[in-house]
Structure formats: structure tokens, C-alpha cells
C-alpha positions as CSV (number, residue, x, y, z in Angstrom):
1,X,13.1,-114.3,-58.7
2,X,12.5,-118.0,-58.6
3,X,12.6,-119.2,-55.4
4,X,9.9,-119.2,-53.3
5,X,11.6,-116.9,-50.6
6,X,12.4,-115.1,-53.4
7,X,8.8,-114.5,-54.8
8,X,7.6,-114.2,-51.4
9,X,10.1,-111.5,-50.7
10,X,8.8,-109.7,-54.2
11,X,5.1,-109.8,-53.3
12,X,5.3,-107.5,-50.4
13,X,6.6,-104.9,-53.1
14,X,3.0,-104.2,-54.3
15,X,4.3,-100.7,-56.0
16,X,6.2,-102.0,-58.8
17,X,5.2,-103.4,-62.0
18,X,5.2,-107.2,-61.5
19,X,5.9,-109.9,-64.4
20,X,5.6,-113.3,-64.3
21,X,8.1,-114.6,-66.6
22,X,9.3,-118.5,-67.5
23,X,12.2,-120.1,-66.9
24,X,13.6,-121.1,-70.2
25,X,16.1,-123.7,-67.9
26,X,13.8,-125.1,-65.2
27,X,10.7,-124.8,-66.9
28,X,8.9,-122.9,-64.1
29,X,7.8,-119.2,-63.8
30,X,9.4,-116.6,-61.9
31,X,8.8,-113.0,-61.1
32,X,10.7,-109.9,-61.9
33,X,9.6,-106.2,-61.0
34,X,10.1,-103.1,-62.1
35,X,10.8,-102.5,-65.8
36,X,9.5,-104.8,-68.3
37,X,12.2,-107.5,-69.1
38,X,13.1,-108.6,-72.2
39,X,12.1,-111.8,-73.4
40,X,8.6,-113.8,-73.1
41,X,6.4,-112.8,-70.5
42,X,3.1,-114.9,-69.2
43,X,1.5,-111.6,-67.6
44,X,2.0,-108.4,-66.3
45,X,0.2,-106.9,-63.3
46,X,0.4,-103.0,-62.8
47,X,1.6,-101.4,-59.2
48,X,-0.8,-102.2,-56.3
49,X,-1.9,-99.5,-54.0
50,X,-4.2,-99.7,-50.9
51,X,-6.1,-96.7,-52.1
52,X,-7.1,-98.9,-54.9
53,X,-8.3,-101.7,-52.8
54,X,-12.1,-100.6,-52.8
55,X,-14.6,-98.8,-54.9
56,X,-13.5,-95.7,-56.2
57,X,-16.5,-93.8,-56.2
58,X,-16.6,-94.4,-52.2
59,X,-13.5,-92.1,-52.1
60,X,-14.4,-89.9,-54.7
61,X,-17.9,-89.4,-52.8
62,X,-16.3,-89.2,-49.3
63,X,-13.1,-86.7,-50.3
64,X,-11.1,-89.5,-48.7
65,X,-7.8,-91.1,-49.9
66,X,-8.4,-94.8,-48.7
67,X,-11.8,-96.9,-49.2
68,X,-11.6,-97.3,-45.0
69,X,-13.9,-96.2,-41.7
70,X,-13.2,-96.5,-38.0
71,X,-16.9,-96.8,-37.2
72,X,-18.6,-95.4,-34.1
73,X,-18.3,-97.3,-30.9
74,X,-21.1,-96.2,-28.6
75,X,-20.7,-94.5,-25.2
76,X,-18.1,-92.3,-27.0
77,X,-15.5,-94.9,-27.0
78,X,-15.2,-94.0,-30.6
79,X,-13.8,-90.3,-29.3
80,X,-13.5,-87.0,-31.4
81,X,-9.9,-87.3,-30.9
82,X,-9.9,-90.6,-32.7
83,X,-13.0,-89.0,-35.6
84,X,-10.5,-85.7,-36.1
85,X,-6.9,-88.4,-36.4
86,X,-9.2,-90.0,-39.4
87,X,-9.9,-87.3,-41.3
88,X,-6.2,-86.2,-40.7
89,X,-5.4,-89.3,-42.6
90,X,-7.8,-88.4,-45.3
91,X,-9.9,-91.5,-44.1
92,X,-13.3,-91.5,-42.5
93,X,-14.3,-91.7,-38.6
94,X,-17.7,-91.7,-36.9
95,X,-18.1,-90.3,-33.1
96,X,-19.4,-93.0,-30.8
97,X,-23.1,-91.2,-29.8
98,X,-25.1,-94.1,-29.0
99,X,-26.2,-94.5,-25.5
100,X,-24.8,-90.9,-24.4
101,X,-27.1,-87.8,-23.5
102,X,-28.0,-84.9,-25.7
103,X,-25.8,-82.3,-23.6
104,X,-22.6,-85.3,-24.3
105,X,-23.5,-85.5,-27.9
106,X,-24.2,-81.6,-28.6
107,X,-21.0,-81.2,-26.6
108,X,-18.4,-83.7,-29.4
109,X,-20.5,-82.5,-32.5
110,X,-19.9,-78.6,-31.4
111,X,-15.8,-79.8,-30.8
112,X,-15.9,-81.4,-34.4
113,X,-17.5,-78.8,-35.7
114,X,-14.5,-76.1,-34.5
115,X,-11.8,-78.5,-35.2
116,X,-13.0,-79.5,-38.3
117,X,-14.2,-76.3,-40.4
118,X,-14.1,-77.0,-44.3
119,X,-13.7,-80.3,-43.4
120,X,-16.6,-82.8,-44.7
121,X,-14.8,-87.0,-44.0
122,X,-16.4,-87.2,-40.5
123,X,-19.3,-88.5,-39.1
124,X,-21.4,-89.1,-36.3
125,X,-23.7,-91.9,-35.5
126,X,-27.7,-91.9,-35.0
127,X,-28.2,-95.4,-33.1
128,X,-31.6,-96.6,-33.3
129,X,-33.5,-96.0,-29.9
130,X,-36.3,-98.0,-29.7
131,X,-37.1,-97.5,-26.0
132,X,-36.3,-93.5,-26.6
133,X,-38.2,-92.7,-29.7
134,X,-38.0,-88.5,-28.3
135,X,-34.5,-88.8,-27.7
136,X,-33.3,-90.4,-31.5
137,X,-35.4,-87.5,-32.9
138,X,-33.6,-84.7,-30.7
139,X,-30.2,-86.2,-31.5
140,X,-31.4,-86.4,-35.5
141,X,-32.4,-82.9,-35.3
142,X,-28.8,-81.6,-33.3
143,X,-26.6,-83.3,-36.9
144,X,-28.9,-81.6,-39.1
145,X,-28.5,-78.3,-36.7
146,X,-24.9,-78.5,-36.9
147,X,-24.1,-79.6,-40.0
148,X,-22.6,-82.7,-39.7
149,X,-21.2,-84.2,-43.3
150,X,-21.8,-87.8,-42.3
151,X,-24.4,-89.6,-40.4
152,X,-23.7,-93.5,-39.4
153,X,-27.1,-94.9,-39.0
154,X,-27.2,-98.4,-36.7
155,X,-29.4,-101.1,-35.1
156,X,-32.4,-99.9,-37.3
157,X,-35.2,-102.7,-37.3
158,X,-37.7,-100.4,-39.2
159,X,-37.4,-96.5,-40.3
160,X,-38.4,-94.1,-38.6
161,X,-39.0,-90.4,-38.7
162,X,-35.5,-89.2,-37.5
163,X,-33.6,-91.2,-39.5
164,X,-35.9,-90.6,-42.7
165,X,-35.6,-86.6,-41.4
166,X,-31.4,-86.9,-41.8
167,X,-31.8,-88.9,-45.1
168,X,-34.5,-86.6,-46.9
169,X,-33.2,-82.8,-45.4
170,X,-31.6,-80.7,-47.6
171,X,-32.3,-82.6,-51.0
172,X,-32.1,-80.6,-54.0
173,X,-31.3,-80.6,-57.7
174,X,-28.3,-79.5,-58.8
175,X,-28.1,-76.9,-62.5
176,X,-28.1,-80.4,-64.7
177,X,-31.0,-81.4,-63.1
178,X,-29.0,-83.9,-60.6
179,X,-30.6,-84.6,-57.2
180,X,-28.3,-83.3,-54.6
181,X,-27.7,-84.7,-50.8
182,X,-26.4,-82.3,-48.4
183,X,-25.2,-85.1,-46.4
184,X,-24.1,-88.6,-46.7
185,X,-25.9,-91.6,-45.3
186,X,-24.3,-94.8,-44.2
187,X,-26.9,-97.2,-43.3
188,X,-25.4,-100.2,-41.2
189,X,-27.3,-103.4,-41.5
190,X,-27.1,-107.4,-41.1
191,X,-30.7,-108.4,-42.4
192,X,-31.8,-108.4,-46.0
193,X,-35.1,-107.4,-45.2
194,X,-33.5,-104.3,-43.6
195,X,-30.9,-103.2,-45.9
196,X,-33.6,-103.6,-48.8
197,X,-35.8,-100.3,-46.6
198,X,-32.2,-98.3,-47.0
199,X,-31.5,-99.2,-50.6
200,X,-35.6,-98.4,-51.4
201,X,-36.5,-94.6,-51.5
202,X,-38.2,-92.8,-47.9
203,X,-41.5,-94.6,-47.1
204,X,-44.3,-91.7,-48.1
205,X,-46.3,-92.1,-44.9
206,X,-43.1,-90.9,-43.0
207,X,-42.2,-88.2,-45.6
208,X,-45.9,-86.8,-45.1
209,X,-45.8,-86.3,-41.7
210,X,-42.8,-84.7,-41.9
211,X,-44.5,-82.3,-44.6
212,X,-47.4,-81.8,-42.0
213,X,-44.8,-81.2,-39.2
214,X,-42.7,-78.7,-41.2
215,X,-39.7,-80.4,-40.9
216,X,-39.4,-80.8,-44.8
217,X,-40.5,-79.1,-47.8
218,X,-42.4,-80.7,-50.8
219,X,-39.6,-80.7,-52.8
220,X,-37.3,-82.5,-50.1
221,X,-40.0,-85.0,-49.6
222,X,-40.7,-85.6,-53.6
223,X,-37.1,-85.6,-54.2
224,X,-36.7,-88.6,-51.7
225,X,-39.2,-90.5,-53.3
226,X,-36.9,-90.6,-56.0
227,X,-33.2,-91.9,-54.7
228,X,-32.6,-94.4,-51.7
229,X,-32.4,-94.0,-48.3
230,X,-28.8,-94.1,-47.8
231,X,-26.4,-94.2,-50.7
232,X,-23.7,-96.3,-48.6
233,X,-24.8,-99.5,-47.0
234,X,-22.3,-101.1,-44.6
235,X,-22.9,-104.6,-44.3
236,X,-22.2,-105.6,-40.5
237,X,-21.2,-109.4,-40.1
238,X,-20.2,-111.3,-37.0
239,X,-19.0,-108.1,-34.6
240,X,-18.9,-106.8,-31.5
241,X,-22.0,-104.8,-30.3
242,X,-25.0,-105.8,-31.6
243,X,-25.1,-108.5,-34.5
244,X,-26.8,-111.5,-35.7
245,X,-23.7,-113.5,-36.5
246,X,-23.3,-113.7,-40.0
247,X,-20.6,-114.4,-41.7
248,X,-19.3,-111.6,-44.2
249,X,-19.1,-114.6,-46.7
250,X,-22.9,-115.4,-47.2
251,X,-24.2,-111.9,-46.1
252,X,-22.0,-109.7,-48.1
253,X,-23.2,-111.2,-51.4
254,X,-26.5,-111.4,-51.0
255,X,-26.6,-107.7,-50.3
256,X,-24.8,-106.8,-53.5
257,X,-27.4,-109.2,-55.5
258,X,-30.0,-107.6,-53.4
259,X,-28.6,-103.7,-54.7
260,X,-28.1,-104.4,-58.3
261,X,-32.0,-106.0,-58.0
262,X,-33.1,-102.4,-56.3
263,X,-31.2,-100.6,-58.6
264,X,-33.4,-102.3,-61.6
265,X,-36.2,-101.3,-60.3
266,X,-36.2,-97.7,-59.0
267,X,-34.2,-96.8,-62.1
268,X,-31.4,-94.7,-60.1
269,X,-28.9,-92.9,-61.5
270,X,-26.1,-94.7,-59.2
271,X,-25.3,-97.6,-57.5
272,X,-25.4,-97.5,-53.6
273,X,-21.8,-98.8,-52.5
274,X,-21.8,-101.9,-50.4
275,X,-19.2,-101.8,-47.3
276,X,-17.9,-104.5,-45.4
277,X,-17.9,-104.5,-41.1
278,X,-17.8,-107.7,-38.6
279,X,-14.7,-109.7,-38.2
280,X,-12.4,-107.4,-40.0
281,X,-8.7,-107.6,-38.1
282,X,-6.3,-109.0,-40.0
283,X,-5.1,-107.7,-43.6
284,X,-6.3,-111.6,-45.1
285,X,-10.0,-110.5,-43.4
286,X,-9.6,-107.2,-45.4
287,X,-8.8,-108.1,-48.5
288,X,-10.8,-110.7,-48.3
289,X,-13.9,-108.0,-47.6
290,X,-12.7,-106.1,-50.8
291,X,-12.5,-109.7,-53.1
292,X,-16.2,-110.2,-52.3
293,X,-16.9,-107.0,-53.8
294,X,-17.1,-104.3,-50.7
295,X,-16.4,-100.6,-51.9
296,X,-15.1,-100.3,-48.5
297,X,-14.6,-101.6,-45.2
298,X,-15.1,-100.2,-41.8
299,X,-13.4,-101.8,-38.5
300,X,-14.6,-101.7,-34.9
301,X,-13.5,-103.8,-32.0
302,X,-10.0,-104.0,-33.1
303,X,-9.9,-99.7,-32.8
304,X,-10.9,-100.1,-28.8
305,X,-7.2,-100.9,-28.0
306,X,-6.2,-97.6,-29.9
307,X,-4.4,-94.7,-28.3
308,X,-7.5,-92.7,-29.2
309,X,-10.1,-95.0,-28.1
310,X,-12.2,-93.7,-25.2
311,X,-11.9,-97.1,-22.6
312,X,-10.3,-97.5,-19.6
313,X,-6.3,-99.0,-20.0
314,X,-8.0,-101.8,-18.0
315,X,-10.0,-102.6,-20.4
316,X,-7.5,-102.2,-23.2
317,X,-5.5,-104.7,-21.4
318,X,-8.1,-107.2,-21.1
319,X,-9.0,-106.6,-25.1
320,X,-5.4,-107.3,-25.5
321,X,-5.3,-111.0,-23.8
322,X,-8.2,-112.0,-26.1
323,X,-8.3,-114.9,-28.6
324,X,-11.0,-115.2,-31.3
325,X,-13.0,-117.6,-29.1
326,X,-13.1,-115.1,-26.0
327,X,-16.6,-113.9,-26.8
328,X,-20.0,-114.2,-25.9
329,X,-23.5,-113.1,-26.6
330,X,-25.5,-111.2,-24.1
331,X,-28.8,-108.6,-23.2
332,X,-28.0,-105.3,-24.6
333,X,-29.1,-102.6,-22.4
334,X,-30.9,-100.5,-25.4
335,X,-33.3,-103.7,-26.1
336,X,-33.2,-105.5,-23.2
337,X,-37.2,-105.8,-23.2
338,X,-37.2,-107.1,-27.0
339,X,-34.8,-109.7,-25.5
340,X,-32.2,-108.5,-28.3
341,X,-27.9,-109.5,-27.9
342,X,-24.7,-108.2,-28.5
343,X,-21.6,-109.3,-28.6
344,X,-19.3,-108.7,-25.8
345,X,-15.8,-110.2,-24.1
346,X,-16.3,-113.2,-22.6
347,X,-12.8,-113.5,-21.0
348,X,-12.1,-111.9,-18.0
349,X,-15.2,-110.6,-16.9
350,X,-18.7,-112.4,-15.7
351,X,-21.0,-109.6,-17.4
352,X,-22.3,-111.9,-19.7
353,X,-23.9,-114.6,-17.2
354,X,-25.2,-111.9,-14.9
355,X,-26.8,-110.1,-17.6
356,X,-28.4,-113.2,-18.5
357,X,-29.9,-114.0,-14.8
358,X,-31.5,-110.3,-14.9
359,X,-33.0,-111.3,-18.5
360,X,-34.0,-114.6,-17.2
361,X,-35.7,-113.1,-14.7
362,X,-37.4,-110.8,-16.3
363,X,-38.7,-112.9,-18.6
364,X,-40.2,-115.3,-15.7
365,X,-41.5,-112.9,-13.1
366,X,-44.0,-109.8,-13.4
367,X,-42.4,-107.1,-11.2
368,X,-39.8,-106.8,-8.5
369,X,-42.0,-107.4,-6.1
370,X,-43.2,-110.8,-6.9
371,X,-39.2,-111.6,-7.1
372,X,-38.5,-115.0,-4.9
373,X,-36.6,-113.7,-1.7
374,X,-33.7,-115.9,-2.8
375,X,-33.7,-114.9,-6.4
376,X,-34.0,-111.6,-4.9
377,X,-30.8,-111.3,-2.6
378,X,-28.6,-113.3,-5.5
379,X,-29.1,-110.8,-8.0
380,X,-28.8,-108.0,-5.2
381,X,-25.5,-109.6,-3.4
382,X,-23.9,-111.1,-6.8
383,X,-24.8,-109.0,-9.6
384,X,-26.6,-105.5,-8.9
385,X,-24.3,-106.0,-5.3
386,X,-27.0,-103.1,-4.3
387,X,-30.0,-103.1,-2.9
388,X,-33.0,-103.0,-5.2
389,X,-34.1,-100.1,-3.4
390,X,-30.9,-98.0,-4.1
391,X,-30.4,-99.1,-7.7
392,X,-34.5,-97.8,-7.9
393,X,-33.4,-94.6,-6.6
394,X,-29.9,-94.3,-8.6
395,X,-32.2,-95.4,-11.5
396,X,-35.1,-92.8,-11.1
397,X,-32.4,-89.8,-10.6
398,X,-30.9,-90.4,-14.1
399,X,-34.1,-91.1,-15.9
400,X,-35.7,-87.6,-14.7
401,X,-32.8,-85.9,-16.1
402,X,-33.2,-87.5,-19.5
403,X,-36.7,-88.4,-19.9
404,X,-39.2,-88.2,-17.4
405,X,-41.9,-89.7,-19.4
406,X,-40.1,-92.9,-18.3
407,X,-40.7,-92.6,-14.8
408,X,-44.5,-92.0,-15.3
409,X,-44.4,-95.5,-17.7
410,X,-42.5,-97.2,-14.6
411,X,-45.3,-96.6,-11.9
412,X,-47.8,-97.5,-14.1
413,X,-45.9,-100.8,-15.9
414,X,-44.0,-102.5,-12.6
415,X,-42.7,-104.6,-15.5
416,X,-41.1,-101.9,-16.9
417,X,-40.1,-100.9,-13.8
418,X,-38.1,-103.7,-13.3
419,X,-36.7,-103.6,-16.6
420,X,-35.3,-100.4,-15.9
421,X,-33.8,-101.9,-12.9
422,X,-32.1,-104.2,-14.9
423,X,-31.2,-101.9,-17.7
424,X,-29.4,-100.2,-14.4
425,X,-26.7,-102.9,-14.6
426,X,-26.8,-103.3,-18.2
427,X,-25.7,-99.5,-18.8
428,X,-23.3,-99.2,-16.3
429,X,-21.3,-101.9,-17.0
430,X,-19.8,-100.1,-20.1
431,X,-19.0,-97.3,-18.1
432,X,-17.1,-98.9,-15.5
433,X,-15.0,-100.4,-18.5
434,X,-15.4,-96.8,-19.5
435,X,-13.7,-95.0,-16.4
436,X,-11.7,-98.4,-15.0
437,X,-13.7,-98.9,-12.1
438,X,-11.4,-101.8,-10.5
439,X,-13.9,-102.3,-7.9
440,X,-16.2,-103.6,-11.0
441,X,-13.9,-104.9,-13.3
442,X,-15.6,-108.7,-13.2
443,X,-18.5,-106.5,-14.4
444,X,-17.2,-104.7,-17.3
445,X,-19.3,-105.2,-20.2
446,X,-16.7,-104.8,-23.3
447,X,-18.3,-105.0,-27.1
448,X,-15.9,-107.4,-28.9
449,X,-16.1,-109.2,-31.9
450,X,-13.7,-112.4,-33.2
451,X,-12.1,-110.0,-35.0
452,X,-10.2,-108.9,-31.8
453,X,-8.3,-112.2,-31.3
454,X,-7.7,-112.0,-34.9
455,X,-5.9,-108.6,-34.1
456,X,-4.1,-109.8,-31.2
457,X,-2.2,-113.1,-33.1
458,X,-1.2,-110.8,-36.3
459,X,0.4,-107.9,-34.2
460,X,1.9,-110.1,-31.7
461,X,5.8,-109.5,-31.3
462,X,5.5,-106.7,-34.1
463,X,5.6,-103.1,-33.9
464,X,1.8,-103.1,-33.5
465,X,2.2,-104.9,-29.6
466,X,3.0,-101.9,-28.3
467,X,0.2,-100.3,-26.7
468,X,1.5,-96.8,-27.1
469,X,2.0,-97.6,-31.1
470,X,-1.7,-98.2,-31.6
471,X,-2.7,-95.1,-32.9
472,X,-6.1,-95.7,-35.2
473,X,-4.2,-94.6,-38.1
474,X,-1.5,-96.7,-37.8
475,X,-3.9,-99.7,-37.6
476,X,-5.6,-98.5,-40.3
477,X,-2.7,-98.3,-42.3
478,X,-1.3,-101.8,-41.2
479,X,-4.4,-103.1,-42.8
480,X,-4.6,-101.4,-45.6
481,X,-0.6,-102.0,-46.9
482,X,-1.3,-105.7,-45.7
483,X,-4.6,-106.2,-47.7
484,X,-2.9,-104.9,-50.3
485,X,0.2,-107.6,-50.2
486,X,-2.3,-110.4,-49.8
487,X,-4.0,-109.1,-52.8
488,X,-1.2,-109.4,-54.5
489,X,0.1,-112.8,-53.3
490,X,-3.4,-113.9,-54.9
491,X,-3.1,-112.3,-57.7
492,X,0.6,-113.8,-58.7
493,X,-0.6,-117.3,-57.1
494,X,-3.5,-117.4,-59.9
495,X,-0.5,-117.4,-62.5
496,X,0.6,-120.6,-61.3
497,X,3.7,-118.8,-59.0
498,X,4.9,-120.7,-56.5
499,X,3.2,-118.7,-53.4
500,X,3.8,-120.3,-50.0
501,X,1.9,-119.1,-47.0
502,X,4.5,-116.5,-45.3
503,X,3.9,-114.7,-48.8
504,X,0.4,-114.4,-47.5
505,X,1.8,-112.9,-43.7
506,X,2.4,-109.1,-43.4
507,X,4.2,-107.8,-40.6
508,X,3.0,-104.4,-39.2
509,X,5.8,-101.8,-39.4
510,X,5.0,-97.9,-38.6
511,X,3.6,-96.4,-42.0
512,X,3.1,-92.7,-43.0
């Protein structure tokens, strides 16, 4: 193979032994697979599989086949059906637990649990809860209770006790003297400062007061002063939900100097792996996560539009139409006080700007009540299109079924009552993308990252358009195959091949 279309034609063939071999008449190189030719050879790369992409001792670790996560999208959009398809596929999945009730959550983990006995490449997620300290302990204490293998930690600004609890219970030393973990932490950050409190061991002031409490032994607690918090750290870069924006390019690589540093210090046995998330829907975006050094990767927004994704067809539909720029930052309902952003689809919908006239006004005024009567019937006839009264009411009914203490705050704090007002909007507008509420649709708050548009442009007019073809495994598998070709296109271009930029372009075709 000489010719470019040639070569290109030869680089999606990443299973075979590839040489690069000159041409004694032109002078140029060229490329023959399979067996080795006879003759002088430049190089020699060995077969290319997308199991090899990543670190191996992420698979080894995880009993999984391919160094890949679907992660948790909160509000169970990331759905047990989708968490049991991964593990099917020998991959790993995390169930979407942030933002739902204890009876929701203790409802998937107990379905896992039954449909996935002997089982351990699953996961749920513990989302930080600043605003709900009682209920991120209850929730940390239901994985424990159950069992589950995997525990995807997120939005954690500082450590706290449940999340120390599910790093620190169950630790023991094996008969070499190894310390064991009974279940596997992935810590998701986007700060240094924050991945440095996961790669560090359990603070001791927290592992105390879990001695005191009884909700770990000495040993558990002394063993945790030994190894990190979490052993995989998923680096989040510019995604949907809640991010800072980074891109994967700066962030990524300052984590991995950052590990190596931590390692030094605290003397572990073993390397924490370093994943890659944010921005990751094209094969170039995932192989370009695994040549920056991530032992994995894990994708989100592009696993809404999946068969198994737990969003309204509506709002599957409206993910579908988006382009990389069709994204905005707004309030997040979870830390709407702390005046914290996610990222969510700007096309489409006007969530974004009326979540940002509740902030703004929040941030201006002390209470409801000192509201200017025209601010007042704007937000009421354009964005809560309620009455404040009736969203009060609706609002005080769901916070006395899942915590009361709230309530109390609320008459005392008519800030906070007002907040929770807001919050009102805030939370609902993910379930109406949730259930397809059409009579809310211009309100539908949908977590999206660039990556989506990404998504959208590589699988247009392939296999992958389909709706009904997007299964989560088949994405994940697109990804994977085409990492792996764009690998190799790199690899052969770095010989001095003639690569042109269709060599680079993997189209998605249904994959077993």
C-alpha cells in the first residue's frame, strides 16, 4: 500500500501487524499488514486493540474488558437498565442517584443488586449534598448496606464524613500483609486543590469521629491513614452538569504531575489511575484522552440520547439538533445559594436565562416579600408561571417528605425561604425533560456538554443517526474501535506515512 487511499484504507485495520516498508522505486514508504514482508523494513507496529487503549491495571482492578465508564447522570437518567447493559459488555456503568430520594435510590441499588449477583463492574453515585448533609450520609450508609462494588463520588468541594465512611469501610489486610478495599472509589474532580484531598489518605479528624460514632473500627480508620482516598480519580473537564470549564488538555496533566508528587510522598504501594471525562464524543476526543495519559475515560452527555437513558424522547430529540456551541452555563438547583453553575442546553429551551433572573434575584432582594410587585408578577407569569403562593405550598409538601428540618430553616431564614422557592424551578425543570412535559418544554433544563455536538457531526448519516441504534454499548463501542484507528493513523503518521485526514475519520458501524 502506497497510496494514500491505500494507507488510509490500511489504518482502519488496527488488528494486524502493520509495517512500514520503503519503496525501493519511488523512494517513499508504504505500508503492508499482516505477515512480515521480506525485504527492508523502517518499523513494525504490533495489532491494535481498544482494550489496550488505557491503563491496564484500570481493567485488571475493575474485572472489565475495556478501560471505559458511562458515568452517572443524576435524576436517574443514567438508569439501571443502562448500569446492567455495561456490565453485560464487561465495561463499567454508574446509576444516576443524585438529586433522587432515598426510597428511589434504595429502590435501583436493591434492582442491581438482584440482577447483578456475583457481579462487581457497577457502580452508583454519591453526589455531594451540601444543602442535605443528613441525606448524603443516609444514601452513603444504603451502598455500604447493600454492597455496592463501586461508588462514583461527585461535586465534592471538601470531604466529608459520608464519603470518608464509603472510602475507609471495610479496609483490611490481606495474608501478605496487603491493605484490602472492599469497594472501589472513583473520585470525580476538576480542581487540583480537590483531587489532591482524594489522592491524600482520610483526614484523621473525620476518621475519629467515625471511631467515636461506631461506624468504623480502629483498624479501618488506621488502615486509611495509610492509602488514598479513592484509588481512581476521574478528571472532569469541560462537561455537562456541573464543571469549571477546563479543558482536558491543561487539567488532565497537571493531575497526573500532581499523583506521581502524592505518590512520593505517602510512599504507596500503587499508583491511583487518572481518568479522563468532559468533552469526550468523538473517537479523536478519546484517543486523544488516552495520549495524554488517562487510564480510562468515562462519557456523559453523549449517553443521554441512548436507548437506555432515562429522558423524555423530547428531550432526546432536542440533544440530537445540538451543535458544540448550543450550551450554556446556569444556577444548579443543588448549590443554588453558593451561586455554583452547570452546564446545560442552550438551544431550544429558555431555562438558562430564567434560572438566571431567580439567581439574580436572589442575590439582590432579602425575602419574597420585599420582591418589587413587578419583579414579582414576571417571575410568577414568565418563569415560575405560578403563583408564589402555590409554588410555597408545592414546595413545603415535598420538603416534609424528605427533610423537615428544611422547613423549620425556611420560617426562620425568609432568605432561604425564597431560595427554596427558586430551587422549586430549578429542580423541576429536569424532570419535565425527565417525563416530556410538552406544556414545559421551553423550560427543560438538559445537562449538556460540547461534547454532544461533537457526537451529533461524527454519527450524522452513519449507522449511529438512528435513534433506535443508540444503545450505550454500541456508543461505547464506536468509540472505542475509532480511538483505536486514530491511534493508529498517529502512530503510522509519526513514521513519515503519508496520512491524510479521512485516515483520521471512523465511521460508526454496529460492533459486537
Amino acid at each position: 500500500m502506497f497510496t494514500a487511499e491505500e494507507i488510509a484504507a490500511g489504518v482502519r485495520r488496527v488488528r494486524e501487524h502493520a509495517h512500514i516498508v520503503a519503496d525501493t522505486a519511488g523512494g517513499g514508504l508504504g505500508l503492508v499488514l499482516g505477515p512480515r514482508p521480506a525485504g527492508g523494513i523502517v518499523g513494525t507496529l504490533p495489532p491494535l486493540y481498544p482494550e489496550w487503549l488505557g491503563g491496564r491495571t484500570f481493567c485488571e482492578a475493575h474485572g472489565v474488558r475495556f478501560p471505559y465508564v458511562a458515568g452517572e447522570m443524576a435524576n436517574g437518567i443514567a438508569t439501571t437498565r443502562m448500569v446492567m447493559a455495561m456490565a453485560g459488555a464487561e465495561m463499567l456503568g454508574f446509576f444516576g442517584a443524585g438529586g433522587l430520594g432515598l426510597p428511589q435510590i434504595e429502590s435501583a441499588v436493591r434492582e442491581l443488586v438482584t440482577e447483578l449477583t456475583g457481579v462487581s463492574n457497577w457502580g452508583v453515585n454519591l453526589i455531594h449534598s451540601p444543602s442535605e448533609a443528613e441525606l448524603e450520609y443516609r444514601v452513603a450508609k444504603l451502598l455500604l448496606h447493600y454492597g455496592v462494588p463501586c461508588i462514583s463520588v461527585s461535586a465534592f468541594m471538601e470531604l466529608t464524613p459520608a464519603v470518608v465512611l464509603c472510602s475507609a469501610s471495610g479496609l483490611r489486610r490481606d495474608g501478605e500483609g496487603r491493605i484490602v478495599r472492599r469497594r472501589r472509589i472513583l473520585a470525580k474532580i476538576s480542581r487540583p486543590e480537590t483531587a489532591e484531598r482524594f489522592l491524600s489518605p482520610a483526614p484523621q479528624s473525620l476518621l475519629r469521629r467515625l471511631v467515636e460514632l461506631g461506624e468504623l473500627t480502629a483498624e479501618e480508620a488506621e488502615l486509611a491513614a495509610r492509602v488514598p482516598m479513592a484509588e481512581d480519580i476521574t478528571v472532569e473537564s469541560d462537561s455537562g452538569g456541573h464543571t469549571d470549564n477546563r479543558p482536558l488538555g491543561s487539567l488532565l496533566p497537571r493531575i497526573l504531575l500532581l499523583r506521581d508528587e502524592l505518590t512520593r510522598r505517602f510512599g504507596y504501594a500503587r499508583k491511583v489511575r487518572i481518568g479522563a471525562a468532559g468533552g469526550l464524543g468523538t473517537p479523536t476526543g478519546v484517543a486523544a484522552a488516552f495520549a495524554l495519559g488517562a487510564d480510562y475515560v468515562v462519557t456523559g452527555s453523549v449517553n443521554q440520547v441512548a436507548t437506555e437513558a432515562g429522558i423524555s424522547e423530547e428531550a432526546k430529540a432536542m440533544l440530537a439538533e445540538a451543535d458544540i456551541a448550543d450550551v450554556v452555563m446556569a444556577p444548579a438547583a443543588d448549590m443554588f445559594e453558593m451561586g455554583i453553575k452547570l452546564q446545560v442546553l442552550r438551544r431550544g429551551t429558555m431555562f438558562a436565562p430564567r434560572a438566571g433572573q431567580l439567581y439574580e434575584a436572589y442575590q439582590v432582594h432579602a425575602s419574597l416579600e420585599e420582591l418589587p410587585t413587578a419583579l414579582r408578577t414576571k417571575l410568577e407569569r414568565e418563569v415560575l408561571r405560578a403563583p408564589i403562593e402555590e409554588v410555597w405550598a408545592a414546595t413545603r409538601q415535598f420538603w416534609q417528605q424528605r427533610d423537615p428540618a428544611e422547613l423549620a430553616r425556611a420560617e426562620a431564614d425568609p432568605k432561604h425561604r425564597m431560595a427554596l422557592v427558586f430551587r422549586w424551578y430549578l429542580g423541576n425543570s429536569n424532570r419535565w425533560a425527565i417525563s416530556g412535559d410538552s406544556a414545559r418544554r421551553t423550560d427543560y433544563q438538559i445537562w449538556c456538554g460540547p461534547a454532544m455536538g461533537a457526537f451529533n457531526r461524527w454519527t450524522a448519516g452513519s449507522f449511529l443517526a438512528e435513534p433506535t441504534n443508540r444503545s450505550v454499548v454500541q456508543i461505547a463501542l464506536n468509540l472505542l474501535e475509532g480511538a483505536a484507528v486514530v491511534t493508529r493513523a498517529h502512530q503510522l503518521r509519526t513514521y513519515g506515512l503519508p496520512i491524510t485526514a479521512s485516515a483520521f475519520h471512523f465511521t460508526p458501524r454496529r460492533l459486537a
